[in-house]
PDB file of N, CA, C, O and CB in Angstrom:
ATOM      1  N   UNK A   1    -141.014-179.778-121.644  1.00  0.00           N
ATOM      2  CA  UNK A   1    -140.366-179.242-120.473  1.00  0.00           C
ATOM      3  C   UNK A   1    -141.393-178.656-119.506  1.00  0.00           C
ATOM      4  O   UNK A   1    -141.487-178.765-118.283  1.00  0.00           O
ATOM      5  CB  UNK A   1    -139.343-178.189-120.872  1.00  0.00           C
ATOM      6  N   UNK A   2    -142.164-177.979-120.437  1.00  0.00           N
ATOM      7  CA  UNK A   2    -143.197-177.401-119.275  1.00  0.00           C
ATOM      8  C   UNK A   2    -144.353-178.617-118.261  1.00  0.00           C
ATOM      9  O   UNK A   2    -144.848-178.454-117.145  1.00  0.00           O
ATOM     10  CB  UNK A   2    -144.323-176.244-120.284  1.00  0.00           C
ATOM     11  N   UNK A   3    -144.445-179.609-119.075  1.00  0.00           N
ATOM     12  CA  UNK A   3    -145.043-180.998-117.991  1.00  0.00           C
ATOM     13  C   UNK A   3    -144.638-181.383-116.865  1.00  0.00           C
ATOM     14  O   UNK A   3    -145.113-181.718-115.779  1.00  0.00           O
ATOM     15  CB  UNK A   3    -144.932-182.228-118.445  1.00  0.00           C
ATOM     16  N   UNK A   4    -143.437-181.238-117.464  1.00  0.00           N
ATOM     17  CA  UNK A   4    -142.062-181.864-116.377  1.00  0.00           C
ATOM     18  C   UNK A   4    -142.391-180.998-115.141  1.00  0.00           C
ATOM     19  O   UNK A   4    -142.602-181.490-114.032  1.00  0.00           O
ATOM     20  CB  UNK A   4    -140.103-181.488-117.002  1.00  0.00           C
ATOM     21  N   UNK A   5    -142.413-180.015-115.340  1.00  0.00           N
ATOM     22  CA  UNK A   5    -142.463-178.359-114.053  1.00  0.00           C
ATOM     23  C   UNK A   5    -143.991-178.878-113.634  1.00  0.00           C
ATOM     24  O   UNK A   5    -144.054-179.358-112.503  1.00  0.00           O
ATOM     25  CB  UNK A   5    -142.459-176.004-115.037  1.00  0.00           C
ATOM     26  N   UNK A   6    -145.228-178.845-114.398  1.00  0.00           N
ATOM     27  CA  UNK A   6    -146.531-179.047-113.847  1.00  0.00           C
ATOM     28  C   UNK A   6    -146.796-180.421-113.108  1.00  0.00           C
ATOM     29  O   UNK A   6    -147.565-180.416-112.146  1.00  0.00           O
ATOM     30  CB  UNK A   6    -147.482-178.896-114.946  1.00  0.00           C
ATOM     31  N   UNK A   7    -146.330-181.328-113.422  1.00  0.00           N
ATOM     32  CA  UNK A   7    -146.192-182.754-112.705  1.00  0.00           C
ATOM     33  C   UNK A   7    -145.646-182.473-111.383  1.00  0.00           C
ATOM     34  O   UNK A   7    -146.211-182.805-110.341  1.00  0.00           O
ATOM     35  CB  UNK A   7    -145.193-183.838-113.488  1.00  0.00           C
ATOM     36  N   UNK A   8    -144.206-181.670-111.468  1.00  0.00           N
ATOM     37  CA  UNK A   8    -143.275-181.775-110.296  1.00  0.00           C
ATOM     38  C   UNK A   8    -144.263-180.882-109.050  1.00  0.00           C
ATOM     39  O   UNK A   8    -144.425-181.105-107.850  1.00  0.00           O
ATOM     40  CB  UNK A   8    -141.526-180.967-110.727  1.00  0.00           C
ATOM     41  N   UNK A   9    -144.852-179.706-110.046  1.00  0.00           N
ATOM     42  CA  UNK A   9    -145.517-178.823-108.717  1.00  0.00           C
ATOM     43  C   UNK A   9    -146.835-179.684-108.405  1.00  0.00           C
ATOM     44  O   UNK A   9    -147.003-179.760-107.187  1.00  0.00           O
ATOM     45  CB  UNK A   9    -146.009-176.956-109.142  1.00  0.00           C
ATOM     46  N   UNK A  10    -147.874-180.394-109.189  1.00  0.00           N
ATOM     47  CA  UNK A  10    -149.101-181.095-108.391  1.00  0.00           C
ATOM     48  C   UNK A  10    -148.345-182.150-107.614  1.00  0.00           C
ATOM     49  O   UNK A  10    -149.106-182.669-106.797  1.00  0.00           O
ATOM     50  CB  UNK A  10    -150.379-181.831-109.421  1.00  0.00           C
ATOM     51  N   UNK A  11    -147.042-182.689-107.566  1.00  0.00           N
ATOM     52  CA  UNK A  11    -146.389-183.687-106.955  1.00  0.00           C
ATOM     53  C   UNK A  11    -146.659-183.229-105.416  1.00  0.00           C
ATOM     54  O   UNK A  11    -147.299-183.763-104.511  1.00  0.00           O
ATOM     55  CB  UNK A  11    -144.813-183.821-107.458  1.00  0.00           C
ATOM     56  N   UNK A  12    -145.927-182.050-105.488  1.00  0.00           N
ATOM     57  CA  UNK A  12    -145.226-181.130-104.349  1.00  0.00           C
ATOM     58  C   UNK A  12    -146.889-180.795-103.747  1.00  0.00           C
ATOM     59  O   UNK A  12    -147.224-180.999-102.581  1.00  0.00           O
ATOM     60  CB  UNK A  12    -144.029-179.441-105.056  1.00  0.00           C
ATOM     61  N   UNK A  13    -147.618-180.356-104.606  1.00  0.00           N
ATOM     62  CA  UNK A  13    -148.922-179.748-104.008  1.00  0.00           C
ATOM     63  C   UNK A  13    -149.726-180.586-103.220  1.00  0.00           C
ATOM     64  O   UNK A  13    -150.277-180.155-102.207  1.00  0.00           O
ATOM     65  CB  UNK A  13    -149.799-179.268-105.016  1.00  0.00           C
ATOM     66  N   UNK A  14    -149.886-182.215-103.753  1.00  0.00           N
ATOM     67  CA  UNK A  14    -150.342-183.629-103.331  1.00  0.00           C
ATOM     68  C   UNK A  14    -149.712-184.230-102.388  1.00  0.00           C
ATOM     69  O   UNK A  14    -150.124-185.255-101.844  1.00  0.00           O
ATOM     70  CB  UNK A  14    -150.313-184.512-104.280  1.00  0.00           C
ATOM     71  N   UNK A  15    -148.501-183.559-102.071  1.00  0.00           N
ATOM     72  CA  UNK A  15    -147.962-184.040-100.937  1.00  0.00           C
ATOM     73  C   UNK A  15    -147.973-183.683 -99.662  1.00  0.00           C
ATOM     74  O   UNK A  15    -147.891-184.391 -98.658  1.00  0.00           O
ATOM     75  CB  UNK A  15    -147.056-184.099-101.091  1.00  0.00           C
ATOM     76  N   UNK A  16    -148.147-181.826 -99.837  1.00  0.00           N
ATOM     77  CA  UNK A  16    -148.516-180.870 -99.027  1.00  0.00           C
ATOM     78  C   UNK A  16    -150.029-181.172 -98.648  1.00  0.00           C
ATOM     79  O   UNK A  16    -150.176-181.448 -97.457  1.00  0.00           O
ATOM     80  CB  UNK A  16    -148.260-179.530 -99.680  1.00  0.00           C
ATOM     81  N   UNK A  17    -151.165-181.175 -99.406  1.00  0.00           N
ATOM     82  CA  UNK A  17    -152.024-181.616 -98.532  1.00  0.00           C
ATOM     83  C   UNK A  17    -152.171-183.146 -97.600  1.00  0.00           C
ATOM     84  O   UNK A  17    -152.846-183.250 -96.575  1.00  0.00           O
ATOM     85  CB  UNK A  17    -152.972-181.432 -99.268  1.00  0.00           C
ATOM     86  N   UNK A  18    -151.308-184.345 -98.284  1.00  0.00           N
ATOM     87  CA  UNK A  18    -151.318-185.292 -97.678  1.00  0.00           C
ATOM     88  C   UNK A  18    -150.506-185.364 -96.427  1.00  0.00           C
ATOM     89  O   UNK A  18    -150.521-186.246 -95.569  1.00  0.00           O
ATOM     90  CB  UNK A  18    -151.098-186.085 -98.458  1.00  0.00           C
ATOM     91  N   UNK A  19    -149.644-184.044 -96.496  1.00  0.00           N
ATOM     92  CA  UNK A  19    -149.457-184.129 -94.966  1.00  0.00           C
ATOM     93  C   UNK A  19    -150.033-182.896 -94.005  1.00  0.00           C
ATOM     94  O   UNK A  19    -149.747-182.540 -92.862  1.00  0.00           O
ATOM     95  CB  UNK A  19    -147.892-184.226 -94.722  1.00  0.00           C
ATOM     96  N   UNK A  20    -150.959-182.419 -94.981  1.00  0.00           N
ATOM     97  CA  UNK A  20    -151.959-181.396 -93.658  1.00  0.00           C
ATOM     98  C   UNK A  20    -152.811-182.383 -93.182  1.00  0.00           C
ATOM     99  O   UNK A  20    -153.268-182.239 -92.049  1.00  0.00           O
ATOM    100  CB  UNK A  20    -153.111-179.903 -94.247  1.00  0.00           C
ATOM    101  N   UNK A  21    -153.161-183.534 -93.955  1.00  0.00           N
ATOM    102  CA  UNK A  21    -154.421-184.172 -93.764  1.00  0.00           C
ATOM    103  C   UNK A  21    -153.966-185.193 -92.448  1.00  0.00           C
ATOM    104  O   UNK A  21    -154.549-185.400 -91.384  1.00  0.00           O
ATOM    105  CB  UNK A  21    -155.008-184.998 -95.286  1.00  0.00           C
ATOM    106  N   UNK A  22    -152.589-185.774 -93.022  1.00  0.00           N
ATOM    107  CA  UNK A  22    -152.215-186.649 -92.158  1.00  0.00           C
ATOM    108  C   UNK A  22    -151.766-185.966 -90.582  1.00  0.00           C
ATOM    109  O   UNK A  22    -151.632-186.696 -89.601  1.00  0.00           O
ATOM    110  CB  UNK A  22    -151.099-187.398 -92.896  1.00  0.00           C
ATOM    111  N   UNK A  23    -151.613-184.832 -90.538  1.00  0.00           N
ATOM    112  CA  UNK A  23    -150.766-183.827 -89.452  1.00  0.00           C
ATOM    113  C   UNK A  23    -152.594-183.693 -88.894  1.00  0.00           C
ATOM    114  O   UNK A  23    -152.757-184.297 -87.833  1.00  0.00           O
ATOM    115  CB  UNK A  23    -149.538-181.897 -90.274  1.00  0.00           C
ATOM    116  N   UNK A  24    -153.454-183.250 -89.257  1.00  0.00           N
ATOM    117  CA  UNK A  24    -154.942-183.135 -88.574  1.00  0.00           C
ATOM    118  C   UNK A  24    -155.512-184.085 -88.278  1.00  0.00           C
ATOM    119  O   UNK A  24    -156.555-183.919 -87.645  1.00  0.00           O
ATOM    120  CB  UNK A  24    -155.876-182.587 -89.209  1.00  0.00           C
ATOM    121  N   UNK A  25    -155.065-185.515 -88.614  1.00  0.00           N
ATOM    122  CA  UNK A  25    -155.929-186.741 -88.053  1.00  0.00           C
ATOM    123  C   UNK A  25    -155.022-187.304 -87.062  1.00  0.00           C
ATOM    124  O   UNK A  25    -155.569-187.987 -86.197  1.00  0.00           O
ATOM    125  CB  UNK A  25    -156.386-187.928 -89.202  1.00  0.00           C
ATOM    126  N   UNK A  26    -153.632-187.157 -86.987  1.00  0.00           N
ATOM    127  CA  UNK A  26    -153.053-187.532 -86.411  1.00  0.00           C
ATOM    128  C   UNK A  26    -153.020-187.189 -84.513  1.00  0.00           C
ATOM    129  O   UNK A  26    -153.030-187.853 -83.476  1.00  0.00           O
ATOM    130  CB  UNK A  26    -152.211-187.300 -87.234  1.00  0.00           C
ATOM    131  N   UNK A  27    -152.980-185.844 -84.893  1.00  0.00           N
ATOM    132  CA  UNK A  27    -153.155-185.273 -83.635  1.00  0.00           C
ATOM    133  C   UNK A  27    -154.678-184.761 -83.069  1.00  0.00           C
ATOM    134  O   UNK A  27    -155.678-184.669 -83.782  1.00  0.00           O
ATOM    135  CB  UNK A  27    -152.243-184.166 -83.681  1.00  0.00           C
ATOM    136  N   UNK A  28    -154.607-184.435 -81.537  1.00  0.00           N
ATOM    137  CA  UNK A  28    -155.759-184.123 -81.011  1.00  0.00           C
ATOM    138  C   UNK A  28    -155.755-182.606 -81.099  1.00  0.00           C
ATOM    139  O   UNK A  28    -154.710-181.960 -81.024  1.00  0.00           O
ATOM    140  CB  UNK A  28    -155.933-184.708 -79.646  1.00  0.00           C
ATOM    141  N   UNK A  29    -157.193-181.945 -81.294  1.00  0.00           N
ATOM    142  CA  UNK A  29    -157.471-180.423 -81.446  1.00  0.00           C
ATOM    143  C   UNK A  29    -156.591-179.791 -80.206  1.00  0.00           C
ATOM    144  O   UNK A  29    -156.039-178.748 -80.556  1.00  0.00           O
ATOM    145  CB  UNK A  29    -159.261-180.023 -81.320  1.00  0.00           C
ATOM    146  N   UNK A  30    -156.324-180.170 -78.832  1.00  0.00           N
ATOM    147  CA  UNK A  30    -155.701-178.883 -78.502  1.00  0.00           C
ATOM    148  C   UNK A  30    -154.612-178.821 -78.858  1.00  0.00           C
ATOM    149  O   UNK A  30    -154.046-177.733 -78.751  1.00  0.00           O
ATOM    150  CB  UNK A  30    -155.657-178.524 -77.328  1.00  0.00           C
ATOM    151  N   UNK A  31    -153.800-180.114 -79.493  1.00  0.00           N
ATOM    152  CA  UNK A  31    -152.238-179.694 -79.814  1.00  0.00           C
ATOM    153  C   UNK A  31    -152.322-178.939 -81.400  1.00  0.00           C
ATOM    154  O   UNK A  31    -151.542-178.156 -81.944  1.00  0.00           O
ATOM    155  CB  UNK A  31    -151.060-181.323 -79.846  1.00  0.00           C
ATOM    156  N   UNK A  32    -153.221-179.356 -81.724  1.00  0.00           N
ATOM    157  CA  UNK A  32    -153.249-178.459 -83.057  1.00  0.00           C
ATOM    158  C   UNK A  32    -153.612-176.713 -82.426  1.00  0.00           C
ATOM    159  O   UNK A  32    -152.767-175.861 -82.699  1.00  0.00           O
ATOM    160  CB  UNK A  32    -154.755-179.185 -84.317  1.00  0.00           C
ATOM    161  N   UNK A  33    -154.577-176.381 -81.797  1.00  0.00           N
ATOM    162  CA  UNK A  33    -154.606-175.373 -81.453  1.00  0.00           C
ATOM    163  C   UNK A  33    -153.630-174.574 -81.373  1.00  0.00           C
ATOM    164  O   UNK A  33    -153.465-173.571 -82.067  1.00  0.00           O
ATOM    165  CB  UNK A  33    -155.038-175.430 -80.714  1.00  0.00           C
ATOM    166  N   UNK A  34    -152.775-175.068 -80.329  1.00  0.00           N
ATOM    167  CA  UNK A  34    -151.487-174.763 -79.414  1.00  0.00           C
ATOM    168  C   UNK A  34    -150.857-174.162 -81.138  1.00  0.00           C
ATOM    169  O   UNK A  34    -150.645-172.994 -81.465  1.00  0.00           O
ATOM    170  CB  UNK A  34    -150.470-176.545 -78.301  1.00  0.00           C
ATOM    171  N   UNK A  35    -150.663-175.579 -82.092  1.00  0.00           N
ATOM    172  CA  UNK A  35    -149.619-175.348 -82.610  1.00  0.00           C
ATOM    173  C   UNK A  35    -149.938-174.205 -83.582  1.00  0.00           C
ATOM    174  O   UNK A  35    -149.104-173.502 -84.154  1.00  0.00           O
ATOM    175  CB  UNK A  35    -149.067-176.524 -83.118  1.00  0.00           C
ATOM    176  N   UNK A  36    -151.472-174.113 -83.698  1.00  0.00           N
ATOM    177  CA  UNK A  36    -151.805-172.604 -84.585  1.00  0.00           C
ATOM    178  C   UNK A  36    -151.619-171.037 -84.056  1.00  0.00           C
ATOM    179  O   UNK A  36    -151.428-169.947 -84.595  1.00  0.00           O
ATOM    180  CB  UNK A  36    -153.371-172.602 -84.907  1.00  0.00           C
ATOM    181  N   UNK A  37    -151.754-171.446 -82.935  1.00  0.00           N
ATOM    182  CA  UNK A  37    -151.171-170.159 -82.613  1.00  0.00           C
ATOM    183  C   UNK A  37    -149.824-169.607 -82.295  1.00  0.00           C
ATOM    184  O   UNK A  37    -149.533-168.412 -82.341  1.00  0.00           O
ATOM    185  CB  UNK A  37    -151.703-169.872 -81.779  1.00  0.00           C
ATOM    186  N   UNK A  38    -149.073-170.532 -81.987  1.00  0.00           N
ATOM    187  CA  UNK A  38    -147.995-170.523 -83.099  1.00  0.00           C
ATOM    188  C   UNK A  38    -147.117-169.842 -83.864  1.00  0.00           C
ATOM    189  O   UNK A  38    -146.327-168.897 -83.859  1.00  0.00           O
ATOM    190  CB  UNK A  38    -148.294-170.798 -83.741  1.00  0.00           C
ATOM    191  N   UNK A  39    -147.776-171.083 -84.810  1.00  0.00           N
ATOM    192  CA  UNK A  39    -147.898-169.992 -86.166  1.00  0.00           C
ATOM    193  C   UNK A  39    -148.333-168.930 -86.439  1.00  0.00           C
ATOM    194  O   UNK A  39    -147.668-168.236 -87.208  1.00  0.00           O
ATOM    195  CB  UNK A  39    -148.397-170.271 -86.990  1.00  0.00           C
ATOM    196  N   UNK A  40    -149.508-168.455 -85.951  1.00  0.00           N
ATOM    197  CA  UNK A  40    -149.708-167.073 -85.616  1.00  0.00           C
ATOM    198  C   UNK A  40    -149.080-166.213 -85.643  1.00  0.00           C
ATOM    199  O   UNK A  40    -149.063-165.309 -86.477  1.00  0.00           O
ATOM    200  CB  UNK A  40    -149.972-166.873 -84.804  1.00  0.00           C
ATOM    201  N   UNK A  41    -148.400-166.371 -84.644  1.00  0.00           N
ATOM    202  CA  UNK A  41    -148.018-165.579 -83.401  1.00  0.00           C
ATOM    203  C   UNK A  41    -146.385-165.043 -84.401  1.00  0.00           C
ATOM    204  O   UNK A  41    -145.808-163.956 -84.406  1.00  0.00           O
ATOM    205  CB  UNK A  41    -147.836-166.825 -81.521  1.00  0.00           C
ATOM    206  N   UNK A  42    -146.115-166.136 -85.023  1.00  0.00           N
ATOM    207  CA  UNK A  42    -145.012-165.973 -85.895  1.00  0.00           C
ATOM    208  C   UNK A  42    -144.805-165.333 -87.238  1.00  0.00           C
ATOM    209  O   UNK A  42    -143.827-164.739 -87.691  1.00  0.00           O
ATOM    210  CB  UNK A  42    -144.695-166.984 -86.055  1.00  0.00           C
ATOM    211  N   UNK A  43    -146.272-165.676 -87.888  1.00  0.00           N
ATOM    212  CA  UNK A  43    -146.722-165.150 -89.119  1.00  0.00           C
ATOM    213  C   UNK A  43    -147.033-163.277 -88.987  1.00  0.00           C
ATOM    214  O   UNK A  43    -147.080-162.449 -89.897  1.00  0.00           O
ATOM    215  CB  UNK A  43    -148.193-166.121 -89.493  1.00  0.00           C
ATOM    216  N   UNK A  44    -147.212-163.078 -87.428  1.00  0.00           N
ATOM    217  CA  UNK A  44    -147.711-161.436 -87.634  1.00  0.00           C
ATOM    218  C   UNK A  44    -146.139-161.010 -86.942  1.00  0.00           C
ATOM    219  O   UNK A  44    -145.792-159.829 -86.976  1.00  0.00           O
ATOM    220  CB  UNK A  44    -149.559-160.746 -86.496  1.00  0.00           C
ATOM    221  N   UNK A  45    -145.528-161.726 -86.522  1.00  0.00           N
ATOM    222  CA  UNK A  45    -144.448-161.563 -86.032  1.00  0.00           C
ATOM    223  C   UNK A  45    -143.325-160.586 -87.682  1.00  0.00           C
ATOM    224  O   UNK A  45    -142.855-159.473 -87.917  1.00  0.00           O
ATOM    225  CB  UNK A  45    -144.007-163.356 -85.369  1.00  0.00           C
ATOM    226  N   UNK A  46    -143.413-161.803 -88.288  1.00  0.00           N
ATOM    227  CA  UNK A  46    -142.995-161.808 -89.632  1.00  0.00           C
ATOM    228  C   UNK A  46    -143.615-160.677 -90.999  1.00  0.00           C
ATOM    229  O   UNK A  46    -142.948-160.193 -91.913  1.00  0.00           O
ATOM    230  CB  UNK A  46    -143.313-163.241 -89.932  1.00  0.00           C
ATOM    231  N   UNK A  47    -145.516-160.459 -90.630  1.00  0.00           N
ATOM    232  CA  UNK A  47    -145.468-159.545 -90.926  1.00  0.00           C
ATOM    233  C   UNK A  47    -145.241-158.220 -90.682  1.00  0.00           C
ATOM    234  O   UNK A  47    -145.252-157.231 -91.415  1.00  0.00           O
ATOM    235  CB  UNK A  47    -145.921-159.696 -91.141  1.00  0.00           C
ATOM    236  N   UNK A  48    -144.965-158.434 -89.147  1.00  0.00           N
ATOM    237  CA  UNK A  48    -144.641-156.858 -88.610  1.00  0.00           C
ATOM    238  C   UNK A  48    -143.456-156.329 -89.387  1.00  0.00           C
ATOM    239  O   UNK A  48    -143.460-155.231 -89.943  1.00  0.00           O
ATOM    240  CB  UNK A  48    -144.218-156.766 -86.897  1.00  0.00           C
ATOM    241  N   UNK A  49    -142.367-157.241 -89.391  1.00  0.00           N
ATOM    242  CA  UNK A  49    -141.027-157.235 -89.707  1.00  0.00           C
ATOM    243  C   UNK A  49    -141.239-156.501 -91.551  1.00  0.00           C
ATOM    244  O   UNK A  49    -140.718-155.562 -92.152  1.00  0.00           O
ATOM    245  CB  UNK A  49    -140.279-159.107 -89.462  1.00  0.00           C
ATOM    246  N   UNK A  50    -142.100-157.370 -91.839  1.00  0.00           N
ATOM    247  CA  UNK A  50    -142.030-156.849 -93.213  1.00  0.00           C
ATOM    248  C   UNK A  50    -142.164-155.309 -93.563  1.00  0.00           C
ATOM    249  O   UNK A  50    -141.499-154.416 -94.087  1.00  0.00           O
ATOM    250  CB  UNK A  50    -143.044-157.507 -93.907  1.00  0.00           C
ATOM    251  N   UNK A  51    -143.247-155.483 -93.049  1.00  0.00           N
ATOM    252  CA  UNK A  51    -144.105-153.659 -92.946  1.00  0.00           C
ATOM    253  C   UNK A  51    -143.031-153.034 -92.610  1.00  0.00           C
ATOM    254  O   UNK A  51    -142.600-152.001 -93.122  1.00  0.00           O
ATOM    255  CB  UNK A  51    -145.495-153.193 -91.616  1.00  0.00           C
ATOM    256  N   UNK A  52    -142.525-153.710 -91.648  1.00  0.00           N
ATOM    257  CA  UNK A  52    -141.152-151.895 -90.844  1.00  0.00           C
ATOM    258  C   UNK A  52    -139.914-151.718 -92.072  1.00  0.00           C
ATOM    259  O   UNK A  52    -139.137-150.799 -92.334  1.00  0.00           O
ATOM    260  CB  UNK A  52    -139.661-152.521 -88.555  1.00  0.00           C
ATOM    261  N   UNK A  53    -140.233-153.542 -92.873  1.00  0.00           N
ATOM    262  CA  UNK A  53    -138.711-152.916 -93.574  1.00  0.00           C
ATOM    263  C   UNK A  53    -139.345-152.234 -94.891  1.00  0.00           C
ATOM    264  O   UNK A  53    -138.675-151.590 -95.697  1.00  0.00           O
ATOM    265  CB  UNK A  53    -137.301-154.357 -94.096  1.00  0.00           C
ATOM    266  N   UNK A  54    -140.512-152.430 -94.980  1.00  0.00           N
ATOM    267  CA  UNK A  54    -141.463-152.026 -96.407  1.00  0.00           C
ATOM    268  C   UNK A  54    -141.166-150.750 -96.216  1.00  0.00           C
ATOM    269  O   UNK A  54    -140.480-150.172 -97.059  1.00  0.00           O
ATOM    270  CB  UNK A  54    -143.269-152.345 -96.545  1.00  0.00           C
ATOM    271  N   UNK A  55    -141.683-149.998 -94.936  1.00  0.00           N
ATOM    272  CA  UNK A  55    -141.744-148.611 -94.264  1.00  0.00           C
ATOM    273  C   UNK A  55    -140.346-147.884 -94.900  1.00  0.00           C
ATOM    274  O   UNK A  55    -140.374-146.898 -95.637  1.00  0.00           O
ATOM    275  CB  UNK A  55    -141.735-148.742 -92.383  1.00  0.00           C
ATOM    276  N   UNK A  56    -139.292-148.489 -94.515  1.00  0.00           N
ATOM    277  CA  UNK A  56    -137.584-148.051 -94.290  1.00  0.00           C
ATOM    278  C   UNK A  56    -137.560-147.811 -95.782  1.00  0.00           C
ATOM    279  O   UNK A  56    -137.588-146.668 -96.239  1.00  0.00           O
ATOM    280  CB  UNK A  56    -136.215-149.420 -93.588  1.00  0.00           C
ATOM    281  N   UNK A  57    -137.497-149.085 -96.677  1.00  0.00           N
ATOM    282  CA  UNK A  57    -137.526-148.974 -98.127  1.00  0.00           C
ATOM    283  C   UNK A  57    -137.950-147.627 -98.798  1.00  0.00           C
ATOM    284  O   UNK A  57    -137.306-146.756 -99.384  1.00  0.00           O
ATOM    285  CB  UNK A  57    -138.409-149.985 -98.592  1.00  0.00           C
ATOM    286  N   UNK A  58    -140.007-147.865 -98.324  1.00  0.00           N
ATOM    287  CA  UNK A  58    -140.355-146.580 -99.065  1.00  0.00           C
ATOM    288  C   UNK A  58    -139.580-145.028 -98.697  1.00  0.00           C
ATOM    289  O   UNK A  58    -139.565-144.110 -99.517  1.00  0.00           O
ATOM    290  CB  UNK A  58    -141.917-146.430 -98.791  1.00  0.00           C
ATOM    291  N   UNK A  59    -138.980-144.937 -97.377  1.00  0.00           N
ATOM    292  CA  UNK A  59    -138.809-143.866 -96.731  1.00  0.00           C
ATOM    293  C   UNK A  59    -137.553-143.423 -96.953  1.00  0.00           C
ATOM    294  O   UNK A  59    -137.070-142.332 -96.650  1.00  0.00           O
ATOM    295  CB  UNK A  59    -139.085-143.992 -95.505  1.00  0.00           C
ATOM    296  N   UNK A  60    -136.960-144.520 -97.609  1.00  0.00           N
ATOM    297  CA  UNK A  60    -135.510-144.071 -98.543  1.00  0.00           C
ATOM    298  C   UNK A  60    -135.480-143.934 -99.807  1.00  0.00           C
ATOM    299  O   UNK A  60    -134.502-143.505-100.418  1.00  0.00           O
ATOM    300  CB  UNK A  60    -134.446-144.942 -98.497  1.00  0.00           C
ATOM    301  N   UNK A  61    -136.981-144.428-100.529  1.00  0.00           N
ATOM    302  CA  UNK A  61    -137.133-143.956-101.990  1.00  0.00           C
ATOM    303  C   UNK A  61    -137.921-142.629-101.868  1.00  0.00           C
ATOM    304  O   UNK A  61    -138.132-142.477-103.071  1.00  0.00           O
ATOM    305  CB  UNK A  61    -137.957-145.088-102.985  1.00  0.00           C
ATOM    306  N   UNK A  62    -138.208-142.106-101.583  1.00  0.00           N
ATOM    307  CA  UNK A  62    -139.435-140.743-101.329  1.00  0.00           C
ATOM    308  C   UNK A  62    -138.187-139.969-100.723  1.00  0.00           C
ATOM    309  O   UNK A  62    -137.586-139.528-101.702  1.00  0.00           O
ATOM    310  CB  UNK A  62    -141.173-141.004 -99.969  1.00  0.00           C
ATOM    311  N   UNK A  63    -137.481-139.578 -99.499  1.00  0.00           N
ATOM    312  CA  UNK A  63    -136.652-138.931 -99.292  1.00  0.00           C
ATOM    313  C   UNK A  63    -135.325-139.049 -99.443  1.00  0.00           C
ATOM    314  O   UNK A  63    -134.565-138.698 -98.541  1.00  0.00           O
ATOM    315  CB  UNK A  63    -136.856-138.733 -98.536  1.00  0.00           C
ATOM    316  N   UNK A  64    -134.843-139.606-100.709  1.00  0.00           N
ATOM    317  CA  UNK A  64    -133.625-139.362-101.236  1.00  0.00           C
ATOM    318  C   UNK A  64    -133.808-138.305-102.481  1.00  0.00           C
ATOM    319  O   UNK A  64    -132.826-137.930-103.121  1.00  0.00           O
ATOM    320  CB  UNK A  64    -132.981-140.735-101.638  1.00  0.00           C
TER     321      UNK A  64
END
C-alpha cells in the first residue's frame, strides 16, 4: 500500500516539474515575469492574511 502512495506522489511530482519546464520554454521572459509577480503579489497577499488570522488566534488563546 505504501508504493501505491510513493508511485502516485513521484507521478504527481514528475508531472509538476514537466509542466514548470514546459510553462518556461514555452513562453517568453517578460510574460513569465509579469506572471511572477503575480504570484507574488498574491502569495504576500495570502501571507498577510495568514499572519492577521495567526495574530486573532493567538490573541484569543492568551486573553481568554
Amino acid at each position: 500500500m505504501a508504493k501505491v502512495g510513493k508511485t502516485i506522489a513521484n507521478l504527481l511530482i514528475g508531472a509538476t516539474v514537466g509542466v514548470a519546464v514546459g510553462y518556461i520554454l514555452a513562453t517568453d521572459k517578460e510574460t513569465r515575469q509579469e506572471d511572477m509577480e503575480k504570484v507574488k503579489k498574491s502569495l504576500n497577499s495570502l501571507k498577510g492574511k495568514f499572519a492577521k488570522k495567526g495574530m486573532d488566534v493567538e490573541e484569543e488563546i492568551y486573553h481568554s
